[in-house]
mmCIF file of the N, C-alpha and C atoms, coordinates in Angstrom:
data_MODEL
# 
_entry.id   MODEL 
# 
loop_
_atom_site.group_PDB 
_atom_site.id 
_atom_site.type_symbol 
_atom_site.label_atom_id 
_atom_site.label_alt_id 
_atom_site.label_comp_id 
_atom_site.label_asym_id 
_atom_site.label_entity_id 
_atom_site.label_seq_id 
_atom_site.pdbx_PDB_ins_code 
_atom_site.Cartn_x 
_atom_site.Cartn_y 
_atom_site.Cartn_z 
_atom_site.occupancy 
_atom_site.B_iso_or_equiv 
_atom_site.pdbx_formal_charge 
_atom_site.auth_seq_id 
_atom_site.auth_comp_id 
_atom_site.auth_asym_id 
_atom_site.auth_atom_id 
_atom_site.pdbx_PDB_model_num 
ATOM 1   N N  . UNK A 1 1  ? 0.844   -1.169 0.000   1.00 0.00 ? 1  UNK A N  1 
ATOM 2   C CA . UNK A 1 1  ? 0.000   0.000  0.000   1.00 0.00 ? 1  UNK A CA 1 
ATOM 3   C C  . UNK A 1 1  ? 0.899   1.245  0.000   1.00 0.00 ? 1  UNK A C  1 
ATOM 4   N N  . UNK A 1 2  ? 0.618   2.436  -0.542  1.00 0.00 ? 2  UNK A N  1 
ATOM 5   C CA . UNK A 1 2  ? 1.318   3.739  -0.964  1.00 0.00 ? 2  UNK A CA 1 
ATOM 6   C C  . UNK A 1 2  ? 0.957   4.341  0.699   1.00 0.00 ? 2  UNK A C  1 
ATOM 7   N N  . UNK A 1 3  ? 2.055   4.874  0.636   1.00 0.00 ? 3  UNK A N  1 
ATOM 8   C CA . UNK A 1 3  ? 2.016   6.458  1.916   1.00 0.00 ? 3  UNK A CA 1 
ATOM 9   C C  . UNK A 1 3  ? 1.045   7.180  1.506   1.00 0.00 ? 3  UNK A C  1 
ATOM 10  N N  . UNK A 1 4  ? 0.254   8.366  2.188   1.00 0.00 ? 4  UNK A N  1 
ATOM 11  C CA . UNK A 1 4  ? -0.197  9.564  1.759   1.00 0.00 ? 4  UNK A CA 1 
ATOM 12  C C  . UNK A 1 4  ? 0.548   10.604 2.065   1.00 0.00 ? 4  UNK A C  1 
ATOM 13  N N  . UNK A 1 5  ? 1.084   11.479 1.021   1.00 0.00 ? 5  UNK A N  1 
ATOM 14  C CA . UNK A 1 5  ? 1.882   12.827 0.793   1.00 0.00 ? 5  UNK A CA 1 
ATOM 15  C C  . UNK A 1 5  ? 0.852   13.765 0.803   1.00 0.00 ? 5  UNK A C  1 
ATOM 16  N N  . UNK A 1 6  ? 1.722   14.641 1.609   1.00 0.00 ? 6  UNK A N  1 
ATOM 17  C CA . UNK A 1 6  ? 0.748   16.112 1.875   1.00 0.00 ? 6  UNK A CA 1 
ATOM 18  C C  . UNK A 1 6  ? 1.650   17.039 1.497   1.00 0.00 ? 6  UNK A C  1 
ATOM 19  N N  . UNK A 1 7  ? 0.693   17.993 0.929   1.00 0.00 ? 7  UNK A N  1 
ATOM 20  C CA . UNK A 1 7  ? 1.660   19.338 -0.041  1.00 0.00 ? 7  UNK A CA 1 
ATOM 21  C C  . UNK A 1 7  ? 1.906   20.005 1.582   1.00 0.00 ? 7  UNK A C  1 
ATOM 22  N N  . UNK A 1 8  ? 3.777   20.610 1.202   1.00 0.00 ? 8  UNK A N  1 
ATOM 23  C CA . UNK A 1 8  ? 4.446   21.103 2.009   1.00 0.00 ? 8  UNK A CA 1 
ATOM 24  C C  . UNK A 1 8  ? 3.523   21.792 3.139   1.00 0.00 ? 8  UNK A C  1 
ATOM 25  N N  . UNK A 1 9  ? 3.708   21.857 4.068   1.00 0.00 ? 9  UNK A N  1 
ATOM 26  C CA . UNK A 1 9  ? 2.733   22.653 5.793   1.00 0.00 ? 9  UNK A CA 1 
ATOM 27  C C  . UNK A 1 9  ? 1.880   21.493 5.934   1.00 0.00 ? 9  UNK A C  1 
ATOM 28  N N  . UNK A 1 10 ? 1.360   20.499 5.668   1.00 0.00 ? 10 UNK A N  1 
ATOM 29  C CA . UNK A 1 10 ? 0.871   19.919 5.489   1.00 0.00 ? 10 UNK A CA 1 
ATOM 30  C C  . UNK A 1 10 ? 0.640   18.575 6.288   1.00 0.00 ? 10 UNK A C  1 
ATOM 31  N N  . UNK A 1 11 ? -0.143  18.092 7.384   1.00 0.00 ? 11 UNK A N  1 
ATOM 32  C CA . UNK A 1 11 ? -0.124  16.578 7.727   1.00 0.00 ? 11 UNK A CA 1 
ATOM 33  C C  . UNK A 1 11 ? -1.569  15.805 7.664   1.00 0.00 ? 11 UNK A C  1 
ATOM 34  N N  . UNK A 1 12 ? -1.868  14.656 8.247   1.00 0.00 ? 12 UNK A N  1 
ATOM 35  C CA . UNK A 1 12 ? -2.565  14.266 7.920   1.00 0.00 ? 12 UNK A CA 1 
ATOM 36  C C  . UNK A 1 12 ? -3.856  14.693 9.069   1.00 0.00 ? 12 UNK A C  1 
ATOM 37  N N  . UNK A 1 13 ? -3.722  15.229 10.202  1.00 0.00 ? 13 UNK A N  1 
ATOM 38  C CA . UNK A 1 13 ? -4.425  16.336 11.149  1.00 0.00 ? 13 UNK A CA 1 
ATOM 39  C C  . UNK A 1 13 ? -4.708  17.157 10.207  1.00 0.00 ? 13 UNK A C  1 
ATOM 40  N N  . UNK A 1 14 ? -4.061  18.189 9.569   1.00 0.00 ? 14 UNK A N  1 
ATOM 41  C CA . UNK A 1 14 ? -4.647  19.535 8.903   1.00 0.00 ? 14 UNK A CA 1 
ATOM 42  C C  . UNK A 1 14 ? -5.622  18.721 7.816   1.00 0.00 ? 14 UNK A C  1 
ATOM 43  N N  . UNK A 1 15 ? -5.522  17.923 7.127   1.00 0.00 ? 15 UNK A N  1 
ATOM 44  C CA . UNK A 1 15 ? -6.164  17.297 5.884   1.00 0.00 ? 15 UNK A CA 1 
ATOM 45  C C  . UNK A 1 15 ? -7.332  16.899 6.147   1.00 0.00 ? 15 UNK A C  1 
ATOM 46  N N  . UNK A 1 16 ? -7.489  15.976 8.037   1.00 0.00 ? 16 UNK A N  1 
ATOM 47  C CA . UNK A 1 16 ? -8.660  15.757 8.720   1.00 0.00 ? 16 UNK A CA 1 
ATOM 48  C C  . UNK A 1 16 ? -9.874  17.137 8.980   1.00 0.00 ? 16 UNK A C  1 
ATOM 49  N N  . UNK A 1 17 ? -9.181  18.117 8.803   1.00 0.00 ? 17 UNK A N  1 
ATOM 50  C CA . UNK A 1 17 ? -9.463  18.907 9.803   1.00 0.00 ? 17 UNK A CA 1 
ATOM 51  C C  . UNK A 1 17 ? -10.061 20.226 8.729   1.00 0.00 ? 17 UNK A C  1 
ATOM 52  N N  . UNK A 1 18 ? -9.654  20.150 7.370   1.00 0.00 ? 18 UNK A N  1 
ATOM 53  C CA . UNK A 1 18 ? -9.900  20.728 6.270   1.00 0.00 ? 18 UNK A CA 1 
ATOM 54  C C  . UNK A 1 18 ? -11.407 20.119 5.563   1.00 0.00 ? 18 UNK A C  1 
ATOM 55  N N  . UNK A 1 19 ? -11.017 18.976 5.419   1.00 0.00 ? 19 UNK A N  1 
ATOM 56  C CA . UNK A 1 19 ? -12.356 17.760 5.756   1.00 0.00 ? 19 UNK A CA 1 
ATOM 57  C C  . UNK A 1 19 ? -13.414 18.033 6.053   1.00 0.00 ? 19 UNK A C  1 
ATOM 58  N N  . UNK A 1 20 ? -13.301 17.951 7.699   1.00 0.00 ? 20 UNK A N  1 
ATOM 59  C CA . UNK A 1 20 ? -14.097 17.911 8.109   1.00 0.00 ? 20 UNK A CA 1 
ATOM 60  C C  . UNK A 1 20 ? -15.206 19.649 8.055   1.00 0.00 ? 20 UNK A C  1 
ATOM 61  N N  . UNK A 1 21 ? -14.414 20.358 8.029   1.00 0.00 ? 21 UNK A N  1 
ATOM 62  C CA . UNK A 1 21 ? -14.827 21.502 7.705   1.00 0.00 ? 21 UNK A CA 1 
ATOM 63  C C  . UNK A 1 21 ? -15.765 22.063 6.610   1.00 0.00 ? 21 UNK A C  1 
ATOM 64  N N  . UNK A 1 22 ? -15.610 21.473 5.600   1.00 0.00 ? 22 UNK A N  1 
ATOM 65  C CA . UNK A 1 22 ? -16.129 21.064 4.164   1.00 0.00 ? 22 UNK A CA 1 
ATOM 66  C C  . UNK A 1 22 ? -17.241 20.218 4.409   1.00 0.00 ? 22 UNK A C  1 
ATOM 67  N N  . UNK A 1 23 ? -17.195 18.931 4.861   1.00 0.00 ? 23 UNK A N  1 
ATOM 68  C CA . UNK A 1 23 ? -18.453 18.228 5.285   1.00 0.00 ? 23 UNK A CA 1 
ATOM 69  C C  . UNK A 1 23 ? -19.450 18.990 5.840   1.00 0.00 ? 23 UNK A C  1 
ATOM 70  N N  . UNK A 1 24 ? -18.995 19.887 7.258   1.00 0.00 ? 24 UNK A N  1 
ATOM 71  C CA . UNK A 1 24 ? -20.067 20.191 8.075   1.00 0.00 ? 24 UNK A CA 1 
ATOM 72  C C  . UNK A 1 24 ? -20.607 21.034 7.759   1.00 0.00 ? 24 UNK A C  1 
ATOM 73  N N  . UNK A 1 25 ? -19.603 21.983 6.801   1.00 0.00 ? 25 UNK A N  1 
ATOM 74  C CA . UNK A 1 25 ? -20.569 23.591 6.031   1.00 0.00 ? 25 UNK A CA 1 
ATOM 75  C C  . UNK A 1 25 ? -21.867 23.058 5.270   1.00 0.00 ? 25 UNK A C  1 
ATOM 76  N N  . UNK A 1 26 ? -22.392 24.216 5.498   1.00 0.00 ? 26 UNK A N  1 
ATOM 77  C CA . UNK A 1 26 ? -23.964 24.179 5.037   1.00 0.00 ? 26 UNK A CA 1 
ATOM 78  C C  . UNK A 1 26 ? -23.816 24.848 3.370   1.00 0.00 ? 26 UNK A C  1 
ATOM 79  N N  . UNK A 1 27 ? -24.981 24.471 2.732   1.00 0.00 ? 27 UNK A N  1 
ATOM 80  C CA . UNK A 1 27 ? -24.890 24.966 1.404   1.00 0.00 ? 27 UNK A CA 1 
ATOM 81  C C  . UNK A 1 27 ? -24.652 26.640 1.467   1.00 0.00 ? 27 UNK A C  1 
ATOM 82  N N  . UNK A 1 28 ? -25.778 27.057 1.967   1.00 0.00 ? 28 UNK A N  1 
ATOM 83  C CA . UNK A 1 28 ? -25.671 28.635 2.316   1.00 0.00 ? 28 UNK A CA 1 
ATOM 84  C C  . UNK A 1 28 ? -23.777 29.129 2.572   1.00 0.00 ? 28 UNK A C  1 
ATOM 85  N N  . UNK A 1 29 ? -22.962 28.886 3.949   1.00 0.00 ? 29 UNK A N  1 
ATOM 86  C CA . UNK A 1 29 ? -22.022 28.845 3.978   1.00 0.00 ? 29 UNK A CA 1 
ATOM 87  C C  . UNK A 1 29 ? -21.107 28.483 2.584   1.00 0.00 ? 29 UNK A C  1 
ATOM 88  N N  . UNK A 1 30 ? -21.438 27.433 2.245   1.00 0.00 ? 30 UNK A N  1 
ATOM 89  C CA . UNK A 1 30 ? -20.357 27.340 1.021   1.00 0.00 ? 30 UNK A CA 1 
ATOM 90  C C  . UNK A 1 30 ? -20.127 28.330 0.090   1.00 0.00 ? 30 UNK A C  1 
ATOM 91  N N  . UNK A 1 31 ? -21.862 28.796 -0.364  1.00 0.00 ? 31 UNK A N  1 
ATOM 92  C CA . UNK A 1 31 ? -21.926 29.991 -1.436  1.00 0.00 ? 31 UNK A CA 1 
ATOM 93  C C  . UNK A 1 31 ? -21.301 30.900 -0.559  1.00 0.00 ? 31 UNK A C  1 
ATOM 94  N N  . UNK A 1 32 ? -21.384 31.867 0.462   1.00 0.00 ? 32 UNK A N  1 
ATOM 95  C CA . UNK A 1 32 ? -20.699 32.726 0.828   1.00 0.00 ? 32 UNK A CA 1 
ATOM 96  C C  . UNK A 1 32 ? -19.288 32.300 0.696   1.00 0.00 ? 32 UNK A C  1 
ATOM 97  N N  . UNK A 1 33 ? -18.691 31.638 0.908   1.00 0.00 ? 33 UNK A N  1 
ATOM 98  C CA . UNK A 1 33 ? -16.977 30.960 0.954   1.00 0.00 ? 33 UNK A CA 1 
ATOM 99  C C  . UNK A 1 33 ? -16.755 31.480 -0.352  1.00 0.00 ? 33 UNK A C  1 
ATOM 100 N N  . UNK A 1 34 ? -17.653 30.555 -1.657  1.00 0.00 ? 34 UNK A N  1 
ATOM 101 C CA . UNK A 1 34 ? -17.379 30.841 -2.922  1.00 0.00 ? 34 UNK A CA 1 
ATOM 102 C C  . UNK A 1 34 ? -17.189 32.223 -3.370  1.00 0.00 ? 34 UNK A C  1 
ATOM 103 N N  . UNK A 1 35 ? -18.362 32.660 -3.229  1.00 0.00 ? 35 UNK A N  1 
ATOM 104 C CA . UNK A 1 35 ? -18.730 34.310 -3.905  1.00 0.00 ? 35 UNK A CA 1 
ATOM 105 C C  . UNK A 1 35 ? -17.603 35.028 -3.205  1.00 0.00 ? 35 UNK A C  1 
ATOM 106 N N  . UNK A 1 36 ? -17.114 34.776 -1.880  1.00 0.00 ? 36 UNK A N  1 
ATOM 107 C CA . UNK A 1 36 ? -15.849 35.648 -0.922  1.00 0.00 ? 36 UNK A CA 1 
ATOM 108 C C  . UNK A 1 36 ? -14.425 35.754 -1.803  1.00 0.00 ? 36 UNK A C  1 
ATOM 109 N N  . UNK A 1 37 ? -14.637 34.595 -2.440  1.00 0.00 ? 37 UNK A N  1 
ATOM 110 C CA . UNK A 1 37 ? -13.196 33.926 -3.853  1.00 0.00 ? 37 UNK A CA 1 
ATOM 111 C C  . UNK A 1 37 ? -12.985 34.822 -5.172  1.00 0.00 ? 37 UNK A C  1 
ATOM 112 N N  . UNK A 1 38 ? -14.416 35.553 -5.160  1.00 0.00 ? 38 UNK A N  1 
ATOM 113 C CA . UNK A 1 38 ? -14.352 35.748 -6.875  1.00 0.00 ? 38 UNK A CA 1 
ATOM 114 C C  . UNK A 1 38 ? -14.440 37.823 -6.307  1.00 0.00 ? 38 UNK A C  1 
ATOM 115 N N  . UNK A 1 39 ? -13.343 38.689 -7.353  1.00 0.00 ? 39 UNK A N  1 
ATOM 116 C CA . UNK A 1 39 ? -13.298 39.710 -7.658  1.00 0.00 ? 39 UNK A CA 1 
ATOM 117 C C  . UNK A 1 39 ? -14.978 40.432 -7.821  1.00 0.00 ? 39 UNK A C  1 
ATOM 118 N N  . UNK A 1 40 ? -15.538 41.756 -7.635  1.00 0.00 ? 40 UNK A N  1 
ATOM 119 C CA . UNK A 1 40 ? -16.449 42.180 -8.040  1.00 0.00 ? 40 UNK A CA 1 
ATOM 120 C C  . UNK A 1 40 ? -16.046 42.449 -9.831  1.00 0.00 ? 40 UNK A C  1 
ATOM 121 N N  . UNK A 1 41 ? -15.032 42.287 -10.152 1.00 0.00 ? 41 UNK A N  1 
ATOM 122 C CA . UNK A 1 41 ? -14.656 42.601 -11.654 1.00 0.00 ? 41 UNK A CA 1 
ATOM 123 C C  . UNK A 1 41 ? -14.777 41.235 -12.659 1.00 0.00 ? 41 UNK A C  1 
ATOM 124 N N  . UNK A 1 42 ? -14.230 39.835 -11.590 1.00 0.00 ? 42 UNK A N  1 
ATOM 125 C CA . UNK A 1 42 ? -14.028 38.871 -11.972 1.00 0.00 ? 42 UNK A CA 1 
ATOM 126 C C  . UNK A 1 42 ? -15.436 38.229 -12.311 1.00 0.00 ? 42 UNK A C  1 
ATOM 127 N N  . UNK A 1 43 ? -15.332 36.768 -13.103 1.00 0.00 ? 43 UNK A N  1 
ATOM 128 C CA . UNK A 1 43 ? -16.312 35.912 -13.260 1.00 0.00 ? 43 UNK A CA 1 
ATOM 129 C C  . UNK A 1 43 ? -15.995 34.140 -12.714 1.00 0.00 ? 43 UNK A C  1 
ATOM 130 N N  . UNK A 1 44 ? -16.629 33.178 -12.871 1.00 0.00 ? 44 UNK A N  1 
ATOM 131 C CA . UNK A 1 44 ? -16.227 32.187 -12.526 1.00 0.00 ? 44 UNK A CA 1 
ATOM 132 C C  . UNK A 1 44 ? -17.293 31.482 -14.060 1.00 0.00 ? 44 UNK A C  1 
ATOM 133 N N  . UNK A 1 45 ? -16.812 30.712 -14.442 1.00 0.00 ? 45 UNK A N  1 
ATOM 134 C CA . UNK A 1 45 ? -17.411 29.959 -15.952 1.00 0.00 ? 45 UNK A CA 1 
ATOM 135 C C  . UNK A 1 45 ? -16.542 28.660 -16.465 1.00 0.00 ? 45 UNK A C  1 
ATOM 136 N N  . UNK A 1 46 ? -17.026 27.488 -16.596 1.00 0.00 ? 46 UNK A N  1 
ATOM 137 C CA . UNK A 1 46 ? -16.576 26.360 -17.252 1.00 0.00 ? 46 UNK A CA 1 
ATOM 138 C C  . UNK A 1 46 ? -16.218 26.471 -17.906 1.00 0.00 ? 46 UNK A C  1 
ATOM 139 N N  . UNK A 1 47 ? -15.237 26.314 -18.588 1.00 0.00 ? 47 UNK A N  1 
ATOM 140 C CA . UNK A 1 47 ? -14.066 26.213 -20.101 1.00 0.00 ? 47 UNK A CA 1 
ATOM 141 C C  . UNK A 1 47 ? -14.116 24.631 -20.306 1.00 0.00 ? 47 UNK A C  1 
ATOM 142 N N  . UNK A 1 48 ? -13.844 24.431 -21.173 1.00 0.00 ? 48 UNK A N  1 
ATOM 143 C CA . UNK A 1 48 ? -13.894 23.049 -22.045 1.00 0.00 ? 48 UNK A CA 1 
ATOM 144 C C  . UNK A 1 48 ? -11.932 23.072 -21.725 1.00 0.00 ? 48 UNK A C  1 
ATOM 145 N N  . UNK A 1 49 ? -11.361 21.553 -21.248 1.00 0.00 ? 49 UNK A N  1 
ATOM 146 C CA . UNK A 1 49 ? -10.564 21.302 -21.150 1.00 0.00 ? 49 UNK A CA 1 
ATOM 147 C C  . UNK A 1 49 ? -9.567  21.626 -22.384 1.00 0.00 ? 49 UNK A C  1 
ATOM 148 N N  . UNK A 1 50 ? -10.021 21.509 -23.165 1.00 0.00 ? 50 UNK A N  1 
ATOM 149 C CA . UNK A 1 50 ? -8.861  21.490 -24.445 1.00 0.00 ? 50 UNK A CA 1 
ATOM 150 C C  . UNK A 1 50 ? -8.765  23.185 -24.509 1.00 0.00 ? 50 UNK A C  1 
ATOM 151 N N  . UNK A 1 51 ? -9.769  24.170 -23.907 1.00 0.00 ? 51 UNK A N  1 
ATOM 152 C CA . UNK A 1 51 ? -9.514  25.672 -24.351 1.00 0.00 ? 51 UNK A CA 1 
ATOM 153 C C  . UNK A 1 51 ? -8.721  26.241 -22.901 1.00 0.00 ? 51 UNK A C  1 
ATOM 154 N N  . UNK A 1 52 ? -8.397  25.222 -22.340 1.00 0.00 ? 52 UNK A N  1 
ATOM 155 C CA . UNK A 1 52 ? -8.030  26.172 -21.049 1.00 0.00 ? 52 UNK A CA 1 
ATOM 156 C C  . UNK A 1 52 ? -6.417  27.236 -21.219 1.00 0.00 ? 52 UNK A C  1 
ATOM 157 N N  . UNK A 1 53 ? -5.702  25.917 -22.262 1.00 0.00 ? 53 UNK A N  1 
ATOM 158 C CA . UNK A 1 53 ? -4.520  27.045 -22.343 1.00 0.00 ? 53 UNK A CA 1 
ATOM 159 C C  . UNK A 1 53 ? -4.494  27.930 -22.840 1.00 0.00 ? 53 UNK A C  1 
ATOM 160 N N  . UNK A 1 54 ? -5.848  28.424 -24.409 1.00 0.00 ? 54 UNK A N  1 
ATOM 161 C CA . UNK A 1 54 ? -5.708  29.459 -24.836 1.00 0.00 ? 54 UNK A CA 1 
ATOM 162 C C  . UNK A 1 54 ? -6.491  30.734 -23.718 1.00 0.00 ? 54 UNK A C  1 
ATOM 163 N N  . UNK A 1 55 ? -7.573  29.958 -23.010 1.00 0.00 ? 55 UNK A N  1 
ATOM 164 C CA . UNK A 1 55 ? -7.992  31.460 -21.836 1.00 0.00 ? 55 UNK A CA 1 
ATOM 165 C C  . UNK A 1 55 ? -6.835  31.550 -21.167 1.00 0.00 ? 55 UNK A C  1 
ATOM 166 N N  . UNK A 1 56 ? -6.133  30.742 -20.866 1.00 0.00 ? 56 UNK A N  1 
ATOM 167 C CA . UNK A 1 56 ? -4.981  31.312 -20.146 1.00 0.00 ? 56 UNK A CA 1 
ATOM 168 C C  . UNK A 1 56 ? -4.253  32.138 -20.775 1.00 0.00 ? 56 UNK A C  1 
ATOM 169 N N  . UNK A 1 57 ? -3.337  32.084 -21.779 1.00 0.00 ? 57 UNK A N  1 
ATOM 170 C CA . UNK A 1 57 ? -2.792  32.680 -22.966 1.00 0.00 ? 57 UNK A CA 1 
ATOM 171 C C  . UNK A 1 57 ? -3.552  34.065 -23.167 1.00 0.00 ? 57 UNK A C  1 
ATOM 172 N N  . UNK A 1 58 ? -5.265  34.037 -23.176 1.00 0.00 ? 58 UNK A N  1 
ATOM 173 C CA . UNK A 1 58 ? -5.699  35.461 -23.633 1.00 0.00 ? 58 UNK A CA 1 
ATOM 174 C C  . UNK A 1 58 ? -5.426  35.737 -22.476 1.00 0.00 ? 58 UNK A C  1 
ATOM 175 N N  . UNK A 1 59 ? -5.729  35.897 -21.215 1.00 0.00 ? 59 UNK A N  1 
ATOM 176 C CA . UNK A 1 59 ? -5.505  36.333 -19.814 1.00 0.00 ? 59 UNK A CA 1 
ATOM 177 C C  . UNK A 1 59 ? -4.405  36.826 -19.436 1.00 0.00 ? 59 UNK A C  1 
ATOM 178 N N  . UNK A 1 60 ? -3.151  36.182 -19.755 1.00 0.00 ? 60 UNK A N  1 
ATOM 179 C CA . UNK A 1 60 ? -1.790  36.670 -19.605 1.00 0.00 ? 60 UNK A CA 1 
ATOM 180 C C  . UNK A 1 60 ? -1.859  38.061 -20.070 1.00 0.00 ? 60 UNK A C  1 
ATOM 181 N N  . UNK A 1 61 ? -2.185  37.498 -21.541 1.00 0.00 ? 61 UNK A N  1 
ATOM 182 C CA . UNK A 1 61 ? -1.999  38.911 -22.460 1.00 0.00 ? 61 UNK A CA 1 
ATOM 183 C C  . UNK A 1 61 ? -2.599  40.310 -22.206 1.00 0.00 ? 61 UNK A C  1 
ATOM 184 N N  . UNK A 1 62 ? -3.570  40.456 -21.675 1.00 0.00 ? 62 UNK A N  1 
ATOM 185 C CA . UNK A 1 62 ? -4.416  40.696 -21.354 1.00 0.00 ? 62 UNK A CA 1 
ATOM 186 C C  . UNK A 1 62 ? -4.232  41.917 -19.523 1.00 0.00 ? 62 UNK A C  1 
ATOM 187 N N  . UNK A 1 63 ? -3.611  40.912 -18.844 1.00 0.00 ? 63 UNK A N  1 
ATOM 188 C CA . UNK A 1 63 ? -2.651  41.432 -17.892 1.00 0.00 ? 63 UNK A CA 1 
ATOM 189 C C  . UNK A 1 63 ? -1.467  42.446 -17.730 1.00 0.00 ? 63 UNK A C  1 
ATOM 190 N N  . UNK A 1 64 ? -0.965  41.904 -19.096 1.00 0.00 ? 64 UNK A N  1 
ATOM 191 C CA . UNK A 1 64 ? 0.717   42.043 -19.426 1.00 0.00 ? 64 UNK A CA 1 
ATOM 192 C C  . UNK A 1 64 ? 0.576   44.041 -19.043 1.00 0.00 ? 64 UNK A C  1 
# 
């Protein structure tokens, strides 16, 4: 059987504990979490896997 690796700061307490946090939030809570994530300028929208590098690519540019 494989170990479980945790990205650097990381153990298997914080991972429990991230978890469990996620489980117990309520839908309501989550949308606030979400909407707290996104810019009043920004959007959030599904891209089709194969277009993600060119939104990225326009975005850079876009930045620059």
């Amino acid at each position: 059987m494989s170990e479980n690796k945790f990205p650097s700061g990381w153990d298997e307490e914080k991972a429990r504990r991230v978890l469990a946090h996620y489980e117990e939030q309520t839908e309501e809570d989550a949308l606030t979490e979400d909407e707290a994530g996104v810019a009043p300028s920004e959007t959030v929208m599904n891209v089709p896997r194969d277009l993600v590098p060119k939104v990225r690519e326009l975005i850079a540019t876009r930045q620059s």
